[in-house]
DOLUMTI-956720 format. One line per field, with one value per residue: chain; residue in one letter; x, y, z of N, C-alpha, C in turn; residue number from 1. Coordinates in steps of 0.001 Angstrom, whole numbers. Example, Ala and Ser with C-alpha at 12.3 -4.5 7.8 and 13.67 -1.06 7.14 Angstrom:
unit: A_A
code: A_S
n.c1: 13190_12850
n.c2: -5690_-2250
n.c3: 7800_7080
ca.c1: 12300_13670
ca.c2: -4500_-1060
ca.c3: 7800_7140
c.c1: 13200_12900
c.c2: -3300_30
c.c3: 7800_7870
pos: 1_2
REM end
This chain:
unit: A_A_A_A_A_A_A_A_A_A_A_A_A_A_A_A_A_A_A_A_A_A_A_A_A_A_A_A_A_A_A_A_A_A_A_A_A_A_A_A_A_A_A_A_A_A_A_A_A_A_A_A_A_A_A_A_A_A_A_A_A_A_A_A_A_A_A_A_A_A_A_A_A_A_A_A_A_A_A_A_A_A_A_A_A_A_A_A_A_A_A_A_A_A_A_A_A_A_A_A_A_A_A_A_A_A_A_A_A_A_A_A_A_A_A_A_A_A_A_A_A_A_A_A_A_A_A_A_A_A_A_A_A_A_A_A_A_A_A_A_A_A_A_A_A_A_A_A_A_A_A_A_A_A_A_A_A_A_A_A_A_A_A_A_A_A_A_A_A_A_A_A_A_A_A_A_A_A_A_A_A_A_A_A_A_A_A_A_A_A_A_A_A_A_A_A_A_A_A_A_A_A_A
code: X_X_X_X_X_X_X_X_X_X_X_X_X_X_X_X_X_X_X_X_X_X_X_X_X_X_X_X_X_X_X_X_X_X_X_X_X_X_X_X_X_X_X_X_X_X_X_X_X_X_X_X_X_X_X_X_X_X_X_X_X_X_X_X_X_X_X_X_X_X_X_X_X_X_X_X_X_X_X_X_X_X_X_X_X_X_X_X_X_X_X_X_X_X_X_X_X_X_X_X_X_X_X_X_X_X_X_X_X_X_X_X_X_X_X_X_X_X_X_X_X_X_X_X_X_X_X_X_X_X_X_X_X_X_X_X_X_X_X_X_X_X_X_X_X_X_X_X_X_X_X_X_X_X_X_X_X_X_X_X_X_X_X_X_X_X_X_X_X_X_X_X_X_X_X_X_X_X_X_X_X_X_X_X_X_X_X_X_X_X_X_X_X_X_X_X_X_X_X_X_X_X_X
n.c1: 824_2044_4289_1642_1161_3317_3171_940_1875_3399_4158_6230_8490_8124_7412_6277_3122_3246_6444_9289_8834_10806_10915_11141_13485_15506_16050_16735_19007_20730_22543_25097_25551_26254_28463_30136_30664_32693_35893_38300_37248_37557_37556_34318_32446_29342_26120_23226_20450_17897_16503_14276_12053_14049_14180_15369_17768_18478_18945_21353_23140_23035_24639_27399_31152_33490_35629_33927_31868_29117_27174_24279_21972_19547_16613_13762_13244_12130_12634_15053_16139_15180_16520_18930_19262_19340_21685_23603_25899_27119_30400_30825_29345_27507_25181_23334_21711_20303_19500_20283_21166_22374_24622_27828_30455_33457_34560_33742_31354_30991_28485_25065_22347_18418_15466_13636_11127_10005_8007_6745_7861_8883_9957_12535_14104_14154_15860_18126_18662_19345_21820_23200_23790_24983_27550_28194_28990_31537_34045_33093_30737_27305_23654_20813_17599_13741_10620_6947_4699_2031_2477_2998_5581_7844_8005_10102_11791_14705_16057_14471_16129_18855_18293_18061_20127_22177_21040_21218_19877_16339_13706_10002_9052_6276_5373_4752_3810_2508_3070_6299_8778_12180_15140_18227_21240_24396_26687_28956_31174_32947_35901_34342_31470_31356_32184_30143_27673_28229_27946_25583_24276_24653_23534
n.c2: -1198_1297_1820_1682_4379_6156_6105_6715_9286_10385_10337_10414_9358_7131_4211_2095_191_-1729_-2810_-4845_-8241_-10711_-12530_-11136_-9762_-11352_-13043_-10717_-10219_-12433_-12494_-10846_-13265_-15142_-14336_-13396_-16527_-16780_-18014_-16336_-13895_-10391_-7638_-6201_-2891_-1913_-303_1058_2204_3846_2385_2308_623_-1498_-3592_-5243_-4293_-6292_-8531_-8371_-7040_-9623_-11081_-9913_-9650_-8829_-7743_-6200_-3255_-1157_1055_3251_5015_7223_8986_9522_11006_9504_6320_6608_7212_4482_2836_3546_3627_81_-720_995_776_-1190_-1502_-1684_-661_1726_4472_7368_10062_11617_13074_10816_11846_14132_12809_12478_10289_9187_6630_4100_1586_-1815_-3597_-1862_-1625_-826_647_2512_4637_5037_5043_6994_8884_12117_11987_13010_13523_10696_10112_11191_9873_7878_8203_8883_6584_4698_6195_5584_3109_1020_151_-2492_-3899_-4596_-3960_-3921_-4288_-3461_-3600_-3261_-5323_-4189_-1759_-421_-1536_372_3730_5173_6323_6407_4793_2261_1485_1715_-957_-2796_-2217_-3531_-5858_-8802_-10802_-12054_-11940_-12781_-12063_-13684_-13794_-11382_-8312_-5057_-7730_-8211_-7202_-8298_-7012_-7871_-5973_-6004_-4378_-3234_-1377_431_3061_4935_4399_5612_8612_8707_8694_10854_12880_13008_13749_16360_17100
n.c3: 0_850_-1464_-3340_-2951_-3242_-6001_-6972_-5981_-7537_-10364_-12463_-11369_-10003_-11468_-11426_-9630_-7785_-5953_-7140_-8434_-6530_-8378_-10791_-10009_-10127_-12782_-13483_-12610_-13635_-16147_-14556_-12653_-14168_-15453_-12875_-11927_-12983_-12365_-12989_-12849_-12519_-10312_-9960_-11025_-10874_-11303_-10287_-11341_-10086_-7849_-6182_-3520_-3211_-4311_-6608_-5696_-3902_-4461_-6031_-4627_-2617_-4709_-4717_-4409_-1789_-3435_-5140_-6532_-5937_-7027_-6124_-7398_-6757_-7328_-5711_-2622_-304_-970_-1533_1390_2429_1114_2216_4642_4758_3755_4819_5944_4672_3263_529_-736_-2373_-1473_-3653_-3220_-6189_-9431_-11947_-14451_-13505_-11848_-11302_-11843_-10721_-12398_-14581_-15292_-15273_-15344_-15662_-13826_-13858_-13433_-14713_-15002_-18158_-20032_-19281_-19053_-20916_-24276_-24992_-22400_-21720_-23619_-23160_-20815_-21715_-23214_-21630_-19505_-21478_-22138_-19415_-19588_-19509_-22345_-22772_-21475_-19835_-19863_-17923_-17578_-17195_-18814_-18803_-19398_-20077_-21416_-25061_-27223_-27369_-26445_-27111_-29845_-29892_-27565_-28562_-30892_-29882_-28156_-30178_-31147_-29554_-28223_-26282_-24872_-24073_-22128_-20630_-17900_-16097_-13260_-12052_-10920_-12436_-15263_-16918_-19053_-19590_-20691_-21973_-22644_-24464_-24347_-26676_-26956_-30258_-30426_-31752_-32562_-29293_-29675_-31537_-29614_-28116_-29789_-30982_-28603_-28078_-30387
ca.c1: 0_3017_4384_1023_861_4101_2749_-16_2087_4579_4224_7046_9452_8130_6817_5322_1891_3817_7889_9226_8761_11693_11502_11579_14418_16642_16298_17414_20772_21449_23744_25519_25677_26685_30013_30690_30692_34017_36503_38688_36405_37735_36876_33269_32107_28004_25035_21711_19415_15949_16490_12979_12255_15360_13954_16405_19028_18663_19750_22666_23829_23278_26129_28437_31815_34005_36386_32876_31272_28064_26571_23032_21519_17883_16076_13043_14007_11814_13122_16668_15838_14935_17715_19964_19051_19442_23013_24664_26886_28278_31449_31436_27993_27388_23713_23436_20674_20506_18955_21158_21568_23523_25641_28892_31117_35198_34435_32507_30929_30750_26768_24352_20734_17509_14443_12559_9766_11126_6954_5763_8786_9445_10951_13852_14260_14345_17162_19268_19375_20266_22936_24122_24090_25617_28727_29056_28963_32921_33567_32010_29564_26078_22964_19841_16284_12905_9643_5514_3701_626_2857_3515_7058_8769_7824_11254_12689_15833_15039_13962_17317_19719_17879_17724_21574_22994_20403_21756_18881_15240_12765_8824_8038_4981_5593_5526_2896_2153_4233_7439_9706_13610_15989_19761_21971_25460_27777_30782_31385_33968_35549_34012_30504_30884_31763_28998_26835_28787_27488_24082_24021_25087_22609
ca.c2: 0_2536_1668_2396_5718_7038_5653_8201_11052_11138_8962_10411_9061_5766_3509_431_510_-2525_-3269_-5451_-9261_-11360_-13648_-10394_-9117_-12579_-12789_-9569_-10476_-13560_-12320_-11036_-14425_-15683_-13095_-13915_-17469_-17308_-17916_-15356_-12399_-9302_-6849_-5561_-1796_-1970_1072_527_3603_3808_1100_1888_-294_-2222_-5771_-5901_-4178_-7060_-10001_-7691_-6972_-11118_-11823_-9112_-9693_-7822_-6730_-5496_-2229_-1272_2553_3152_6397_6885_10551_9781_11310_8452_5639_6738_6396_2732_1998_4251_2039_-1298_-585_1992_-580_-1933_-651_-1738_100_3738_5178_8384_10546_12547_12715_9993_12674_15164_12100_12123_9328_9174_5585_3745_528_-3210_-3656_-805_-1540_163_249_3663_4707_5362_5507_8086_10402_13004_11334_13889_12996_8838_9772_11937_8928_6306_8250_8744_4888_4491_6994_5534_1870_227_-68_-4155_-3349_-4832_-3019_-5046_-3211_-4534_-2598_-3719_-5963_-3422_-873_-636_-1907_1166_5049_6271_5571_6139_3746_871_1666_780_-1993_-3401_-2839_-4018_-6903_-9882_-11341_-11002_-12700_-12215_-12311_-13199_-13523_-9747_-7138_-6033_-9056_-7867_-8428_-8309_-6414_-7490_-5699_-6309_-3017_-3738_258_1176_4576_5330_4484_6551_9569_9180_9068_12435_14264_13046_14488_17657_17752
ca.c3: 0_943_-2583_-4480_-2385_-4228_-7066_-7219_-5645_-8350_-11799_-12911_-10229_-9314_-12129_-10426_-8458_-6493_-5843_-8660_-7550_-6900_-9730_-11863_-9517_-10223_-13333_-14187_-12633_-14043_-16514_-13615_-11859_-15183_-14561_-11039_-11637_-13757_-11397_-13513_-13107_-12017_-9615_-11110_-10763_-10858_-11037_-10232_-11395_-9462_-6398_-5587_-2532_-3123_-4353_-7525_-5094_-2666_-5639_-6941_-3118_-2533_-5378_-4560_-3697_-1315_-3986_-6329_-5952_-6371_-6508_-6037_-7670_-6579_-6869_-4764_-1137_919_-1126_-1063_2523_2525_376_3153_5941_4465_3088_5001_6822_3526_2815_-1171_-1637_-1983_-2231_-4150_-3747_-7350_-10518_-12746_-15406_-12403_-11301_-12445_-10540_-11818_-12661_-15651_-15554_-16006_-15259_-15319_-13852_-14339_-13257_-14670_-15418_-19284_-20356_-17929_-19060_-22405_-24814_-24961_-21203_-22207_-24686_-22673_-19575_-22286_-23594_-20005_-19167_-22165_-21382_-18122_-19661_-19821_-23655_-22938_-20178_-19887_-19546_-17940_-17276_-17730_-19744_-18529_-20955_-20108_-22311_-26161_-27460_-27532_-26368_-27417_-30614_-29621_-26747_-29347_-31704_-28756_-27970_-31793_-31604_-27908_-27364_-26022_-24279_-23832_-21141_-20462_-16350_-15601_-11979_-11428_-11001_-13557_-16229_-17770_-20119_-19227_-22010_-21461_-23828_-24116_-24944_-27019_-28264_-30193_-30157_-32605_-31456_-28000_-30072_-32270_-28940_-27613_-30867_-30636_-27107_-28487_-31248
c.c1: 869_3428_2958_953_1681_3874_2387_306_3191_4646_5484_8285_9440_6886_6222_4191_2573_5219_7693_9077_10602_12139_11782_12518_16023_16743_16818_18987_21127_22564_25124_25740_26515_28527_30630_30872_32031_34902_38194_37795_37225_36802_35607_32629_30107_27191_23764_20636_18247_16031_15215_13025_13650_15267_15176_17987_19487_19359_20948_23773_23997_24689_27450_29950_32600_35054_35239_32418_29978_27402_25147_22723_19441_17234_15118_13675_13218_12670_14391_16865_15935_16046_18566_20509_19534_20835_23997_25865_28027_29187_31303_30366_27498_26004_24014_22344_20783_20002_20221_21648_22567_24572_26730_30412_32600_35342_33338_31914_30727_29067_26094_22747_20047_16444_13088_11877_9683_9270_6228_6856_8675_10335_12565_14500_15077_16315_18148_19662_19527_21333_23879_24631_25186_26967_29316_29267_31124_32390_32967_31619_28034_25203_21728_18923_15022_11337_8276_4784_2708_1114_3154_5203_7789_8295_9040_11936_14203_16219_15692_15264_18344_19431_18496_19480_22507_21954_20751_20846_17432_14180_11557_8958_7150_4407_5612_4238_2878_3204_5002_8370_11331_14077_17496_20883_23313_25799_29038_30602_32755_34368_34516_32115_29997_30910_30791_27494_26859_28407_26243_23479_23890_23894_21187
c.c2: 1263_2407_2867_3938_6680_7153_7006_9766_11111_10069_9201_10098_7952_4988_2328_1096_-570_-2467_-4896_-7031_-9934_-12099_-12349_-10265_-10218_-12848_-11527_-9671_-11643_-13799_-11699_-11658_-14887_-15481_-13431_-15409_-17923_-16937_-16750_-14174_-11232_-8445_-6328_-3752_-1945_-795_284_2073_2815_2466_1067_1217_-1345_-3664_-5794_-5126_-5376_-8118_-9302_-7540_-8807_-11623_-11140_-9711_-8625_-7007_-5837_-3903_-2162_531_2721_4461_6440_8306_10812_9924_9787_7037_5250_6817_5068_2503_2384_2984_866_-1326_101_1698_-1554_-1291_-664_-1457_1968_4097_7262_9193_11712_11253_11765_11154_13861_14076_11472_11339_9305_7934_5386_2301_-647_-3703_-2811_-1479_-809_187_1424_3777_5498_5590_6386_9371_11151_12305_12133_13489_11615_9117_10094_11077_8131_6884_8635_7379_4916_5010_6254_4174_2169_-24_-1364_-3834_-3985_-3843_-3851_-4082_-4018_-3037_-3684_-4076_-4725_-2087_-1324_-1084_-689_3096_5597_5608_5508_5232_2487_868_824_-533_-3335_-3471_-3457_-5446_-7938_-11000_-10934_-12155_-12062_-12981_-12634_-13307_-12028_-9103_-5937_-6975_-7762_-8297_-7948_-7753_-6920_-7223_-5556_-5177_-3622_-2186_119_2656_5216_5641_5729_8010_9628_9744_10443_13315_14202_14097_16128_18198_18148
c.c3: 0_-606_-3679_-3978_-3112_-5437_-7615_-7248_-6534_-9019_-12381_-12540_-9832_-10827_-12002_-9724_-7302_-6841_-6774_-7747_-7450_-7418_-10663_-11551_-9839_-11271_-14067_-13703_-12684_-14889_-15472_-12825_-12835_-15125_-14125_-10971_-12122_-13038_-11768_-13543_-12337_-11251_-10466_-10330_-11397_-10189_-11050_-10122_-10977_-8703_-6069_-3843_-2126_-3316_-5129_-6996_-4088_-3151_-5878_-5416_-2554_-2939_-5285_-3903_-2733_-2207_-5119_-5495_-6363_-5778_-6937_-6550_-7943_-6460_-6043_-3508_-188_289_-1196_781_3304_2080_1251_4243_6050_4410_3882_5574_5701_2834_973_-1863_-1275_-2584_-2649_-4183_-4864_-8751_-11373_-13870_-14431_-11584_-12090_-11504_-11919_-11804_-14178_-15117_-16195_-16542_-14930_-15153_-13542_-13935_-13099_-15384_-16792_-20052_-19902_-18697_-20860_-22825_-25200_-23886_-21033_-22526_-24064_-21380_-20577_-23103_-22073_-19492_-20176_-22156_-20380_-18300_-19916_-21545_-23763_-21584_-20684_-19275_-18993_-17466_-17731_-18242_-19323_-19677_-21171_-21437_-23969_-26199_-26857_-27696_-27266_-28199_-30729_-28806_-27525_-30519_-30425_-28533_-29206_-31576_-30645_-27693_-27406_-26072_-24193_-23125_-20800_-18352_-16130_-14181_-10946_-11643_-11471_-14443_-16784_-18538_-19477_-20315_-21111_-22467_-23520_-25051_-25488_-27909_-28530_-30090_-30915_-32134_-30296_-28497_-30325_-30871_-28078_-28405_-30578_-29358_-27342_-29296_-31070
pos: 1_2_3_4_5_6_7_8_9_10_11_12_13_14_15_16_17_18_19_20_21_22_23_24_25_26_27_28_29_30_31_32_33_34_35_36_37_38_39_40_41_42_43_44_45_46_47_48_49_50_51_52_53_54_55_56_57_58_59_60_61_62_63_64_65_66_67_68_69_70_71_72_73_74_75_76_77_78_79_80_81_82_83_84_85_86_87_88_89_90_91_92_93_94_95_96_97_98_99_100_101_102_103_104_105_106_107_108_109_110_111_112_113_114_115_116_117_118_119_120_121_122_123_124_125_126_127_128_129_130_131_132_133_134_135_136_137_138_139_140_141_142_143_144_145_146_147_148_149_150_151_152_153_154_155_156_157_158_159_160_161_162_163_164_165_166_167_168_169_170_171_172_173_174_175_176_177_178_179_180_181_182_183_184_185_186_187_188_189_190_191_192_193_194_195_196_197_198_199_200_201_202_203
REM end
């Protein structure tokens, strides 16, 4: 009930009427298990835009090791809260309260997750956080996020372009309130690439 309450008081901030379930929340880091299971993996640097309640922070914090990091960037003030609480004790996790587009960390990323409300927003808005992810992705960096059956394919054709060219993976939920589908797109940019997404930005 606290959930649907934010719901109502701000669509543009919280995209769920409920917290995601934890079959959605485990599959979305399975390519991240996938990772961690190679006993050659390196230290991993991991973002998680919009923690919300913190279900698909609770699986990603599960597989963590002590040499991984993991930075949380959440703009609602009560839910950056919750997420405060839970975490503040773990040295190899840092919550961020700030808009993802004003957070600028002197790191990039292996795994970026997602979990906003990318149909509620201006599609100018959409474009300008997926060329931000994208920036802060490692030139091979994964991207994992999930989109509500109840919605069309694709609000933002810039959006549905990325997708079409990074997609690795793709899974339907129907364990989740409402069903979703999973996107996991695998980044391999070259330079070339990240310029082109530095002009876009520009244009």
């Amino acid at each position: 009930m606290e959930h649907l309450l934010y719901f109502l008081k701000d669509l543009k901030q919280v995209g769920a009427v409920a917290p995601s379930s934890k079959f959605l929340a485990k599959d979305l880091v399975t390519q991240l298990q996938n990772k961690l299971s190679d006993a050659d993996c390196q230290p991993l640097n991991i973002l998680e835009v919009g923690a919300g309640t913190g279900s698909l922070t609770k699986q990603i914090a599960k597989h963590l090791r002590p040499q991984d990091s993991l930075d949380i960037v959440e703009i609602h003030k009560k839910f950056y809260q919750i997420i405060g609480s839970k975490y503040r004790h773990d040295d190899n996790i840092r919550i961020h309260h700030a808009d993802i587009l004003n957070f600028h960390p002197q790191i990039k990323y292996d795994f970026i997750f997602s979990s906003l409300p990318y149909e509620n927003m201006p599609e100018d808005i959409t474009k300008q956080i997926w060329e931000k992810k994208l920036n802060l992705c490692l030139q091979k960096a994964y991207i994992s996020y999930f989109k509500y059956l109840k919605f069309g394919d694709f609000k933002s054709d810039f959006e549905e372009e990325i997708v079409k060219t990074y997609k690795h993976d793709k899974k339907i939920v129907f364990l989740n309130i409402p069903p979703a589908k999973i996107y996991t797109l695998e980044i391999n940019q070259t330079d070339n690439e990240q310029d082109t997404i530095k002009s876009s930005n520009v244009a």
